[in-house]
DOVEX-554831 format. One record per residue: residue number from 1; residue in one letter; chain; x, y, z of N, C-alpha, C in turn. Coordinates in nm, 2 decimals. Atoms other than C-alpha are relative to their C-alpha. Example, Ala and Ser with C-alpha at 12.3 -4.5 7.8 and 13.67 -1.06 7.14 Angstrom:
BEGIN
NODE   resi   resn   chain   n_east   n_north     n_up   ca_east   ca_north    ca_up   c_east   c_north     c_up
NODE      1      A       A     0.09     -0.12     0.00      1.23      -0.45     0.78     0.09      0.12     0.00
NODE      2      S       A    -0.09     -0.11     0.00      1.37      -0.11     0.71    -0.08      0.11     0.08
//
This chain:
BEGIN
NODE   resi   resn   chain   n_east   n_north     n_up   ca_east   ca_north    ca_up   c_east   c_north     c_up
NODE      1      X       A     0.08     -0.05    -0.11     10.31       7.69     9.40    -0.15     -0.03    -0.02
NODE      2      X       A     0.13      0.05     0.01      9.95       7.61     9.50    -0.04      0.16     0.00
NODE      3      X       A     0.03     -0.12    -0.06      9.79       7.96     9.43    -0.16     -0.01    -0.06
NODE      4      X       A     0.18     -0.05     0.05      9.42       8.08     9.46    -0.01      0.13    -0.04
NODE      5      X       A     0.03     -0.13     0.02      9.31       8.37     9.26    -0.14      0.08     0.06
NODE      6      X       A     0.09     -0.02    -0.07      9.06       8.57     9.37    -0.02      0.18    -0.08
NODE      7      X       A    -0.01     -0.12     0.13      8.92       8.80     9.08    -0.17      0.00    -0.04
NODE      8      X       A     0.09      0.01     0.04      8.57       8.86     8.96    -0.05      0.01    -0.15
NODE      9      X       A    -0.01      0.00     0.15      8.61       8.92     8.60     0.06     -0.11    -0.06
NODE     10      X       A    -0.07      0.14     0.05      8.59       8.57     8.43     0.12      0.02    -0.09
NODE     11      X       A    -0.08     -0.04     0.12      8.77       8.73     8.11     0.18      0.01     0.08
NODE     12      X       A    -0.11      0.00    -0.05      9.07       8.82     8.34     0.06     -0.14     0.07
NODE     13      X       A    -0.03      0.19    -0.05      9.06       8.50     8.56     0.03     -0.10    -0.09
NODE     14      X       A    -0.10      0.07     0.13      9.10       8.30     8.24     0.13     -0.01    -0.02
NODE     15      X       A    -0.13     -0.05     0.07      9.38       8.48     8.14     0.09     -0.06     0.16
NODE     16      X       A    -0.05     -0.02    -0.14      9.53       8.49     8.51     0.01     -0.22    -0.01
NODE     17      X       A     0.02      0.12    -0.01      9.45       8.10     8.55     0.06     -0.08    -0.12
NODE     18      X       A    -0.07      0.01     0.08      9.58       8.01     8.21     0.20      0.02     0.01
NODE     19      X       A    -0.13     -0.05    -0.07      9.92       8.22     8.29     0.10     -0.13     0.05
NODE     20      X       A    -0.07      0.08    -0.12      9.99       8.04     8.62    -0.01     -0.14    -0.04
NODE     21      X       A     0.04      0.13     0.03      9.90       7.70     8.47     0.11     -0.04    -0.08
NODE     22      X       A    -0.14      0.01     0.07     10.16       7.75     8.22     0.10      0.02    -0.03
NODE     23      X       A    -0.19     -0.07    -0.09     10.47       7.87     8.45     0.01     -0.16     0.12
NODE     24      X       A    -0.02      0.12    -0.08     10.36       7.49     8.63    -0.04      0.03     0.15
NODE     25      X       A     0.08     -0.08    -0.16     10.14       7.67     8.93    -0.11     -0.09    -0.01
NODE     26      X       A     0.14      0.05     0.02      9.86       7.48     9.04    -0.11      0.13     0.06
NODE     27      X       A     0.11     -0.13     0.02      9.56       7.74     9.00    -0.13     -0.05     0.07
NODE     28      X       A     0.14      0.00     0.03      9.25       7.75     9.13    -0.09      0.15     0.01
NODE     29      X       A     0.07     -0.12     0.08      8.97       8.03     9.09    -0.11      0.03     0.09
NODE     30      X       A     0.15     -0.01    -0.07      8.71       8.23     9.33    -0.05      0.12    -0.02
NODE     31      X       A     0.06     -0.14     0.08      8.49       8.54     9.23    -0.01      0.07     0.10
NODE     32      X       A     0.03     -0.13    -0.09      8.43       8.68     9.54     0.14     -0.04     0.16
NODE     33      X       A    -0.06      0.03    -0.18      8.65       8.73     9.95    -0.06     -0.05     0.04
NODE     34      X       A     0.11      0.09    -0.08      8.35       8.57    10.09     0.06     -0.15    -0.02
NODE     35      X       A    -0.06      0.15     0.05      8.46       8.25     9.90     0.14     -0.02     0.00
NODE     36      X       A    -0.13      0.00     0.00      8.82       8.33     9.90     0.00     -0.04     0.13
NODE     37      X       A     0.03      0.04    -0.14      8.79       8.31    10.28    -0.02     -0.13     0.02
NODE     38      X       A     0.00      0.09     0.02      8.62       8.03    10.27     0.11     -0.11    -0.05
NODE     39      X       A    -0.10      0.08     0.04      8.83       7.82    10.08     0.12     -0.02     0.07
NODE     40      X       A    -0.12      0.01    -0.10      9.16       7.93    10.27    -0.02     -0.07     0.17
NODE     41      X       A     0.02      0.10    -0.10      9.01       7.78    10.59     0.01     -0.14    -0.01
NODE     42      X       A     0.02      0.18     0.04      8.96       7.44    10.43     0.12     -0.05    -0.07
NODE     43      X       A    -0.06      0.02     0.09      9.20       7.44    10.18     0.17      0.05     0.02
NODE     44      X       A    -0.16     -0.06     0.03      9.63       7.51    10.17     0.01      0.06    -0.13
NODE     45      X       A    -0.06     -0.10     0.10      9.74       7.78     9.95     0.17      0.05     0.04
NODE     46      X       A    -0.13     -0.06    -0.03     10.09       7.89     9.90     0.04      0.15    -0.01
NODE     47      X       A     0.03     -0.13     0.00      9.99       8.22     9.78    -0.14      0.05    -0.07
NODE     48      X       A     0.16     -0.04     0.03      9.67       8.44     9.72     0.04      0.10    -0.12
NODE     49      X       A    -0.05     -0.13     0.08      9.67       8.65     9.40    -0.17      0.08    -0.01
NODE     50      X       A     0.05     -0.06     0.01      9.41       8.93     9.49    -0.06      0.07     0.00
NODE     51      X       A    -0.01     -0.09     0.09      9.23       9.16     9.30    -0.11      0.14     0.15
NODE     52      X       A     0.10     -0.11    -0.13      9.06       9.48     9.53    -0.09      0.05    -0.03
NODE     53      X       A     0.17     -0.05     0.03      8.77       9.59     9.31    -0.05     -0.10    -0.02
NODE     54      X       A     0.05      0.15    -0.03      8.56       9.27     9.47    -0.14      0.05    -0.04
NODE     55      X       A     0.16     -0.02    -0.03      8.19       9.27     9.46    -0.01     -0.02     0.16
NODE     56      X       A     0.00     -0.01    -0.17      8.10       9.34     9.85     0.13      0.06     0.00
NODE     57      X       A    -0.19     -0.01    -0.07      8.42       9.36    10.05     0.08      0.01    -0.06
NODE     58      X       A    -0.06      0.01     0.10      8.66       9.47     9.86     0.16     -0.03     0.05
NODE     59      X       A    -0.10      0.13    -0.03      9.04       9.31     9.88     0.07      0.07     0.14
NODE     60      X       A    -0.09     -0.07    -0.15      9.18       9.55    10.15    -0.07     -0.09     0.08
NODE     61      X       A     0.06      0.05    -0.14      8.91       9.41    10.41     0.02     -0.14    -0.02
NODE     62      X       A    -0.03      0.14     0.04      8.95       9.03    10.26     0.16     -0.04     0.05
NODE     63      X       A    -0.13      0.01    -0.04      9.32       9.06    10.30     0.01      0.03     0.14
NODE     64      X       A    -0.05     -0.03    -0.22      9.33       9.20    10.68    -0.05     -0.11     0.03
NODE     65      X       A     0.08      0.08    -0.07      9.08       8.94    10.74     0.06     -0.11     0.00
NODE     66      X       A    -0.10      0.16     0.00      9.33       8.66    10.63     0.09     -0.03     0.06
NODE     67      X       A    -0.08     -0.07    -0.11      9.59       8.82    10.86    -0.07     -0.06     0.09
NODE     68      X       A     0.05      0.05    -0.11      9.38       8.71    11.12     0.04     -0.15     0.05
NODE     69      X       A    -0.05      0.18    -0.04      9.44       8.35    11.06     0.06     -0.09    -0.10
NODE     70      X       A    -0.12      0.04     0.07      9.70       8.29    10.80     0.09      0.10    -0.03
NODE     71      X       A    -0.12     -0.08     0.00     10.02       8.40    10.70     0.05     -0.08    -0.16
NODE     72      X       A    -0.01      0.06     0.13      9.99       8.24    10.34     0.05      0.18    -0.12
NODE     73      X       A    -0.05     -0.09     0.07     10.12       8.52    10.10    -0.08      0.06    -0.05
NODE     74      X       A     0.13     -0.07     0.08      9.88       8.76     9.92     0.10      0.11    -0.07
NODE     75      X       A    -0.07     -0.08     0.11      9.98       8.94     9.59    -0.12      0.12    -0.04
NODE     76      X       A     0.13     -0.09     0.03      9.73       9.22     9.54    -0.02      0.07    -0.14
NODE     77      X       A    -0.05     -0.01     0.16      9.65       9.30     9.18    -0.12      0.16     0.01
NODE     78      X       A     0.13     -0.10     0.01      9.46       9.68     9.11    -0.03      0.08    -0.08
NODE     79      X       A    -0.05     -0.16     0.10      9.40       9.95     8.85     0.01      0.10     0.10
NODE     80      X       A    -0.04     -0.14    -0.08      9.43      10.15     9.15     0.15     -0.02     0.05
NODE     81      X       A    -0.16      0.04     0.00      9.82      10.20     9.13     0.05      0.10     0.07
NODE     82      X       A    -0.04     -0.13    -0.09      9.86      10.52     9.32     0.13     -0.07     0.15
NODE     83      X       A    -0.07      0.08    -0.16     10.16      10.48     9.59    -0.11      0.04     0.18
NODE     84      X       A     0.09      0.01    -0.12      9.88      10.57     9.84    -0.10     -0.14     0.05
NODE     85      X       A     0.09      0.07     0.00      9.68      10.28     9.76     0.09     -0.14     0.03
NODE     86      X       A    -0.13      0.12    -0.02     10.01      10.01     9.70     0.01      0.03     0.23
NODE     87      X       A    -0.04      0.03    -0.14     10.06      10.13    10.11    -0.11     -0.02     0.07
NODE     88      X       A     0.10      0.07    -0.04      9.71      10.07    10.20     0.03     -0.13    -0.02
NODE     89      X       A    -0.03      0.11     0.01      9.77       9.74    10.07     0.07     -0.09     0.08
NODE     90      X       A    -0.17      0.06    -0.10     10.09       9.65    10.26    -0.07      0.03     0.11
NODE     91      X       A     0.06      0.01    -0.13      9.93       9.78    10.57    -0.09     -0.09     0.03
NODE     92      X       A     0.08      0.05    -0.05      9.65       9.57    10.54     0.08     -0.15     0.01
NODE     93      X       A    -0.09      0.12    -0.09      9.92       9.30    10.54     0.04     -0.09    -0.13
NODE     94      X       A     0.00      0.03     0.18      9.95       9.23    10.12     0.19     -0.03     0.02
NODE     95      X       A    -0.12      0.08    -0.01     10.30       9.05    10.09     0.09      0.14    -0.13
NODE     96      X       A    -0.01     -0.05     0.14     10.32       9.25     9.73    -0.11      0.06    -0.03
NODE     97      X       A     0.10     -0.07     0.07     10.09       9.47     9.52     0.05      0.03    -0.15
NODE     98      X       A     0.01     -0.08     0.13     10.05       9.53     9.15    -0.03      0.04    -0.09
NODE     99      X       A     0.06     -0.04     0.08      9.93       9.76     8.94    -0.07     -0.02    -0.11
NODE    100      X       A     0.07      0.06     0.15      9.66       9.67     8.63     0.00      0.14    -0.08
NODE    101      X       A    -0.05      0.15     0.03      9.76       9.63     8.36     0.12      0.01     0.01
NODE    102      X       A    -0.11      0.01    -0.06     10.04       9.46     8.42     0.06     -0.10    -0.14
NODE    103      X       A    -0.07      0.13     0.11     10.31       9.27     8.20    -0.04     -0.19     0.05
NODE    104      X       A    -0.02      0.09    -0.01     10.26       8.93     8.21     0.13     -0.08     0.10
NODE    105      X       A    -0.08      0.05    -0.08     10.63       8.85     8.29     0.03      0.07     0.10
NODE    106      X       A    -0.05     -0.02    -0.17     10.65       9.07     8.60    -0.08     -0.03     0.10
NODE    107      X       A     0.11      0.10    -0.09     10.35       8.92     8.72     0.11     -0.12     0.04
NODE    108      X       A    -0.08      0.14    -0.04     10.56       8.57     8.71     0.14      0.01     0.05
NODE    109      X       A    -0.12     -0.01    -0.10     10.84       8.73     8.85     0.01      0.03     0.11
NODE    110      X       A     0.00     -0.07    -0.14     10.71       8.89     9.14    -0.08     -0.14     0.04
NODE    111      X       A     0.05      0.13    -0.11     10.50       8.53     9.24     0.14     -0.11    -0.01
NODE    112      X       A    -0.11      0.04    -0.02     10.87       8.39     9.17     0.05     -0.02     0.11
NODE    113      X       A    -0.03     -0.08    -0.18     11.00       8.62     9.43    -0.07     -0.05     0.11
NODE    114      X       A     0.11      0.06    -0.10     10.72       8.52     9.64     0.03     -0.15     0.05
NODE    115      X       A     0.01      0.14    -0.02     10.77       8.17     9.64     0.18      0.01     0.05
NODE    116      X       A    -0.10      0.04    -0.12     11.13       8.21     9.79     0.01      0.01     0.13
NODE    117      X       A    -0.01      0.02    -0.19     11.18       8.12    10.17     0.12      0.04     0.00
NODE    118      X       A    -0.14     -0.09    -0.07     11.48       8.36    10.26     0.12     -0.10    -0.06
NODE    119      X       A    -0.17      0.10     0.07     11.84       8.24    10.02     0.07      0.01     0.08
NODE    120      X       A    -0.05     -0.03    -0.04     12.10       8.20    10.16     0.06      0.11     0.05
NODE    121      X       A    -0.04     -0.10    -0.02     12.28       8.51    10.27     0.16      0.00    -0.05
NODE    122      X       A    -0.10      0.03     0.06     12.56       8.57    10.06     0.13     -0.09    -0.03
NODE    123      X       A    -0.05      0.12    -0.01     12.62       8.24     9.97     0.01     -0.08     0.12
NODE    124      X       A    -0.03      0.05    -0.09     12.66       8.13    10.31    -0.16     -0.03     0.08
NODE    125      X       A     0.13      0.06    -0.04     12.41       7.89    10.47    -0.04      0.07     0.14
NODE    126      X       A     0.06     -0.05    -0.08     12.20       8.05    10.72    -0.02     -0.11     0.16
NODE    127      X       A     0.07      0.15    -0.14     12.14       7.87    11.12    -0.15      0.04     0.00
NODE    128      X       A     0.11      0.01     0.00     11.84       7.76    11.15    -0.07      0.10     0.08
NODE    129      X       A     0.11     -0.05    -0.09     11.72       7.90    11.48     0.09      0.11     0.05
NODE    130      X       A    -0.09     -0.13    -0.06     11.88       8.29    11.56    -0.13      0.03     0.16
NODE    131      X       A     0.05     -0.13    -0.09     11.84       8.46    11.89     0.09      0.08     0.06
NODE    132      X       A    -0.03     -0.10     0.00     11.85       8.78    12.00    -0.07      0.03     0.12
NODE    133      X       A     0.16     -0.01    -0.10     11.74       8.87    12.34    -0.05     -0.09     0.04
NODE    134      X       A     0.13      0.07    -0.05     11.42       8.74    12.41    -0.09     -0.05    -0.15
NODE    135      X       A     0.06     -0.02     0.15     11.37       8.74    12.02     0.05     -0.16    -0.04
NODE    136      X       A    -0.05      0.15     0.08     11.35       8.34    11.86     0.00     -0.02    -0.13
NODE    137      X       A     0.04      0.00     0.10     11.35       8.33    11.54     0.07     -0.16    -0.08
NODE    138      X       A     0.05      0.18     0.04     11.27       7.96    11.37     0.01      0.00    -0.16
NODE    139      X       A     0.00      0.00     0.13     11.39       7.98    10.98    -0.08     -0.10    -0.06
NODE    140      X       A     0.09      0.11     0.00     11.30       7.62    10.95    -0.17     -0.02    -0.01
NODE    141      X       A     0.16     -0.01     0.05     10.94       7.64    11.04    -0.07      0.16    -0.01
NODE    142      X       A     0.04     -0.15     0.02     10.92       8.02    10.99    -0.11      0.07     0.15
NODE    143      X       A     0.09      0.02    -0.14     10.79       8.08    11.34     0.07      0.16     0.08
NODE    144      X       A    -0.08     -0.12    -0.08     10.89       8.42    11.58    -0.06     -0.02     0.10
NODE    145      X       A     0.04      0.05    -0.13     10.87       8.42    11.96     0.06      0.12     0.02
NODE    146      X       A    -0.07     -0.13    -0.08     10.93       8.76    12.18    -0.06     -0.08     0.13
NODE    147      X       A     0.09      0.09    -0.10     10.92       8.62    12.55    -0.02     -0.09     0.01
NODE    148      X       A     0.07      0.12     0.00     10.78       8.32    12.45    -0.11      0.02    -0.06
NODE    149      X       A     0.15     -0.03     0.02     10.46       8.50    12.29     0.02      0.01    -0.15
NODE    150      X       A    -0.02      0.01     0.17     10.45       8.42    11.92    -0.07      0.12    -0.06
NODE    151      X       A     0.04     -0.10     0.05     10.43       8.70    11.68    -0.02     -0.06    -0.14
NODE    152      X       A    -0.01      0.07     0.14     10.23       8.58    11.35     0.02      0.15    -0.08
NODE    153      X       A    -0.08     -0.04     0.16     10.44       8.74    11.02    -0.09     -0.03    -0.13
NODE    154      X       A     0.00      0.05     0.13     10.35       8.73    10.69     0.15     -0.01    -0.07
NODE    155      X       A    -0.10      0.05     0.09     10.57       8.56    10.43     0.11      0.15     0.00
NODE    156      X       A    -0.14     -0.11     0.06     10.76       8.93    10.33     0.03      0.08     0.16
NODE    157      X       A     0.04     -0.08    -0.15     10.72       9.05    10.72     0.14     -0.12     0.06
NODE    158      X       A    -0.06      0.11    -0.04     10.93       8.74    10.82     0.14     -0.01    -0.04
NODE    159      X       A    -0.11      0.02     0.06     11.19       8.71    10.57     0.06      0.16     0.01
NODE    160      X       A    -0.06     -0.13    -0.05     11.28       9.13    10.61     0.03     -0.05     0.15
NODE    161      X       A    -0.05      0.00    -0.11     11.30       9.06    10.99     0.10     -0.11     0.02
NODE    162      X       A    -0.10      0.09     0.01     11.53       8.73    10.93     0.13      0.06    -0.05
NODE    163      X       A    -0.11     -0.06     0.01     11.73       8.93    10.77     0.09      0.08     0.05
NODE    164      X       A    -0.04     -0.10    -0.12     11.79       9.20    11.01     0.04     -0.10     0.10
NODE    165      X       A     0.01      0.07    -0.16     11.79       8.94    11.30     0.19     -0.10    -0.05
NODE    166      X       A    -0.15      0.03     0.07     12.08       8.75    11.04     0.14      0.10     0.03
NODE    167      X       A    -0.12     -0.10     0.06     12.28       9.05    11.04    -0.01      0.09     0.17
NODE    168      X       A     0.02     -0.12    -0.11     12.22       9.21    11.41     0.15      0.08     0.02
NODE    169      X       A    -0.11     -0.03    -0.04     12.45       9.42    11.49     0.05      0.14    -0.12
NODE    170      X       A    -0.01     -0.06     0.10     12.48       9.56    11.13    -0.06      0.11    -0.06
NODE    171      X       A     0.11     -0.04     0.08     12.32       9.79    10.93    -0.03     -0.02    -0.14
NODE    172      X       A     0.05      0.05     0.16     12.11       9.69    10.60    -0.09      0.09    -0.01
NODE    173      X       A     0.13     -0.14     0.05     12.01       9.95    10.36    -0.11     -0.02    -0.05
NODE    174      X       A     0.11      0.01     0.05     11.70       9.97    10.25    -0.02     -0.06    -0.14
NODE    175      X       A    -0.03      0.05     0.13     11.79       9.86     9.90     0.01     -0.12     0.01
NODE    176      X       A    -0.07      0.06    -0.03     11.98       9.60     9.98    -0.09     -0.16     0.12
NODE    177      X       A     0.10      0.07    -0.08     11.73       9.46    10.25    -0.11     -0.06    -0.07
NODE    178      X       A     0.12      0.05     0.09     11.45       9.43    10.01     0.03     -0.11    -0.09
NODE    179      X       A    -0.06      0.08     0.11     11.68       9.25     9.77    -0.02     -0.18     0.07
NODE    180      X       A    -0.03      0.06    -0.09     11.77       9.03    10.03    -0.13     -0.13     0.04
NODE    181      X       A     0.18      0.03    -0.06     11.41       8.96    10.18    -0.06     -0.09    -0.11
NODE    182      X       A     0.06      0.07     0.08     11.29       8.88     9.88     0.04     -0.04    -0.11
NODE    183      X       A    -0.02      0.12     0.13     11.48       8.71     9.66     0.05      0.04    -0.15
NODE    184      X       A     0.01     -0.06     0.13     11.51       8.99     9.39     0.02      0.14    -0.01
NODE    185      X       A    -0.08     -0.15     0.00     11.67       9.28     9.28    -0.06      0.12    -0.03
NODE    186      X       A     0.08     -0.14     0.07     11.40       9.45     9.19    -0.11      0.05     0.11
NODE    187      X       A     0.12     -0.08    -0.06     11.19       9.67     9.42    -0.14      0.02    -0.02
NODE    188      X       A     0.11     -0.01    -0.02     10.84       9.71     9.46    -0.04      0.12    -0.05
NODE    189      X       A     0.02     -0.13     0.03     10.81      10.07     9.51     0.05      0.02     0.12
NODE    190      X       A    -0.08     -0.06    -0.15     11.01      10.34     9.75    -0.04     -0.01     0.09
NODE    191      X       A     0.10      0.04    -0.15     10.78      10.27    10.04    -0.03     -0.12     0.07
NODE    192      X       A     0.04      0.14    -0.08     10.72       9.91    10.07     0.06     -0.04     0.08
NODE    193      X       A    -0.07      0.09    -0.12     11.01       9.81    10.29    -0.06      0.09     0.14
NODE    194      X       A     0.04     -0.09    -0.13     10.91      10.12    10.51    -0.14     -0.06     0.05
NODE    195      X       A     0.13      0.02    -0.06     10.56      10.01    10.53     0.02     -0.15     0.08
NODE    196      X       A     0.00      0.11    -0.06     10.64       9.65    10.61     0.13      0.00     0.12
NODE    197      X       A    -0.03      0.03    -0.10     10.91       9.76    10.84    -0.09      0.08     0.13
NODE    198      X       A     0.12      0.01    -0.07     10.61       9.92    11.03    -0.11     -0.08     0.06
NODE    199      X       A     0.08      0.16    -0.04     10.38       9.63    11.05     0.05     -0.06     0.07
NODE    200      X       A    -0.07      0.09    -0.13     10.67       9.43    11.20     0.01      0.10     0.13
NODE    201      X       A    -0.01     -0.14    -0.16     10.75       9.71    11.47    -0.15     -0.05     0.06
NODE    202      X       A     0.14      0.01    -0.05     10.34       9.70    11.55     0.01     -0.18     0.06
NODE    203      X       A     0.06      0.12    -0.05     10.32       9.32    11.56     0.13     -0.02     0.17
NODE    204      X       A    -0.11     -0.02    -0.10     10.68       9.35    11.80    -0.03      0.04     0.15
NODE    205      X       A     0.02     -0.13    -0.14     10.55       9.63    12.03     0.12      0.03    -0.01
NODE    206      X       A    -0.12     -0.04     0.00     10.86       9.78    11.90    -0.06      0.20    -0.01
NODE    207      X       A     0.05     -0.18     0.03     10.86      10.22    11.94     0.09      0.01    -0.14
NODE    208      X       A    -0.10      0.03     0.14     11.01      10.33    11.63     0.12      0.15     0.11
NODE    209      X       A    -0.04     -0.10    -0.09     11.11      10.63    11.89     0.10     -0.05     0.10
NODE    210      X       A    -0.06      0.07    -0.08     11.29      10.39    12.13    -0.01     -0.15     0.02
NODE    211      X       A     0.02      0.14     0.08     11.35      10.07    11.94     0.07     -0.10     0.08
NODE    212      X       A    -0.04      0.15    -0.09     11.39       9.72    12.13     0.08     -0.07    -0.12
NODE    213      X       A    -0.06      0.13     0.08     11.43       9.53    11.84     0.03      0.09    -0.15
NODE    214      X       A    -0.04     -0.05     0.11     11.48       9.75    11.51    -0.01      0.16    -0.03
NODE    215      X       A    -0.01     -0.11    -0.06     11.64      10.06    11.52     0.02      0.08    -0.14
NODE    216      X       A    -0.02     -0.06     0.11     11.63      10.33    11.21     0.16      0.09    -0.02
NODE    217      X       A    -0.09     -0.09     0.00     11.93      10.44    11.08     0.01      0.12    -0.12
NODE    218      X       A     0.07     -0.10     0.06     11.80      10.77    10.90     0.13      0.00    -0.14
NODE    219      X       A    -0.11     -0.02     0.10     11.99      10.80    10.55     0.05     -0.13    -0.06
NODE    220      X       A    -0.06      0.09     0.07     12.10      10.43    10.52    -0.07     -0.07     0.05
NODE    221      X       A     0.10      0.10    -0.01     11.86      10.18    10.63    -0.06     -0.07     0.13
NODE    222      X       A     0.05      0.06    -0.15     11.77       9.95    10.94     0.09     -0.14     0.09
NODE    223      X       A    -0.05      0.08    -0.08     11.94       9.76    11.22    -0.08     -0.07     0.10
NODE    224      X       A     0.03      0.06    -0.16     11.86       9.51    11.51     0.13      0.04     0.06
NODE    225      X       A    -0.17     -0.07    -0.12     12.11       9.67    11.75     0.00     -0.20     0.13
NODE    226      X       A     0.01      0.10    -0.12     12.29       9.36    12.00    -0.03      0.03     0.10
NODE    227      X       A     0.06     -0.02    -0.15     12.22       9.31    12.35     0.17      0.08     0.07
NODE    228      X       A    -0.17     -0.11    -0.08     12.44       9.63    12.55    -0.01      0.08    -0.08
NODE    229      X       A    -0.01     -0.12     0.11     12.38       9.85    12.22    -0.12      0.11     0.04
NODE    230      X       A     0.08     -0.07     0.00     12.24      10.17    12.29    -0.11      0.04    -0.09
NODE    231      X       A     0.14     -0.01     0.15     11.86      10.22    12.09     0.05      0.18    -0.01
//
């Protein structure tokens, strides 16, 4: 992967930039969101790894702001580990978040994870282009359409709703879903799918009250109901 870090402490950037250099990542390196910004307009990244105690702006407001006009992946790194702050994160649209300090190898396993575009689904090759509705969903170039009015996803926002949209009809637990989504069997933390199945709902105009497109099933996880299924 092409990833930019975005860290202010050389001592850590080193380390961080080192790391990814020597898992075969191409790295590069910016001290502040101002420049992080910058760069991602000019420049392709595959994922962002960054940090939230910035100088200025700190990563929440850098990360919403990337939301605006990419959908490149952002890993957010923080000593603030609290699950209040990991769902700040996610809300502001963070693909991932994790805690400093951190192991080494779950750092490289969670930008692993990251770097998968939706596996197969148990074993069986996926169609390219599902619809549902008025719902398009474009595996290929990772693209969603309600209507016709494109709804921009991030990387982990995309591959949870592929999955549901794979499986309509069904219900996928929460466990199971995340696995799924991303590539890996290991969880985040008990909230993340909830937060990011929030975000998608918002970007949708889905109620969570009288769900169009993804409907809660309290106790075991989340469905896209077909067309004729009562929400």
């Amino acid at each position: 992967m092409n990833i930019l870090i975005v860290e202010d402490d050389d001592r850590t950037a080193a380390l961080l930039m080192e790391l990814l250099a020597t898992s075969a990542h191409e790295v590069a390196w910016v001290p502040s969101g101002e420049k992080a910004l910058a760069r991602l307009k000019t420049d392709p990244f595959d994922l962002v790894v960054l940090d939230v105690m910035l100088p200025g702006r700190d990563g929440y407001s850098i990360c919403a702001e990337i939301r605006t006009f990419s959908a490149t992946r952002v890993l957010m790194l923080s000593a603030r580990g609290a699950p209040e702050d990991r769902v700040d994160g996610l809300r502001m649209g963070a693909d991932d978040y994790l805690g400093k300090p951190f192991h080494a190898q779950e750092l490289l396993a969670r930008i692993e994870a990251l770097s998968r575009r939706g596996p197969a689904v148990d074993g069986v090759s996926s169609p390219t282009v599902v619809r549902v509705r008025g719902l398009v969903l474009d595996s290929k170039g990772r693209t969603v359409q309600i209507d016709g009015r494109a709804v921009p996803l991030t990387g982990a926002e995309f591959d949870i709703l592929r999955t549901l949209v794979e499986r309509a009809g069904h219900v996928v637990s929460r466990e199971r879903l995340m696995a799924l989504a991303r590539g890996s069997e290991f969880s985040a933390f008990d909230r993340a799918i909830d937060v990011h199945i929030s975000n998608i709902r918002k970007k949708l105009g889905d109620s969570p009250r009288t769900p169009r497109w993804i409907r809660t099933v309290r106790g075991v996880g989340y469905q896209v109901p077909l067309p004729g299924e009562s929400s």
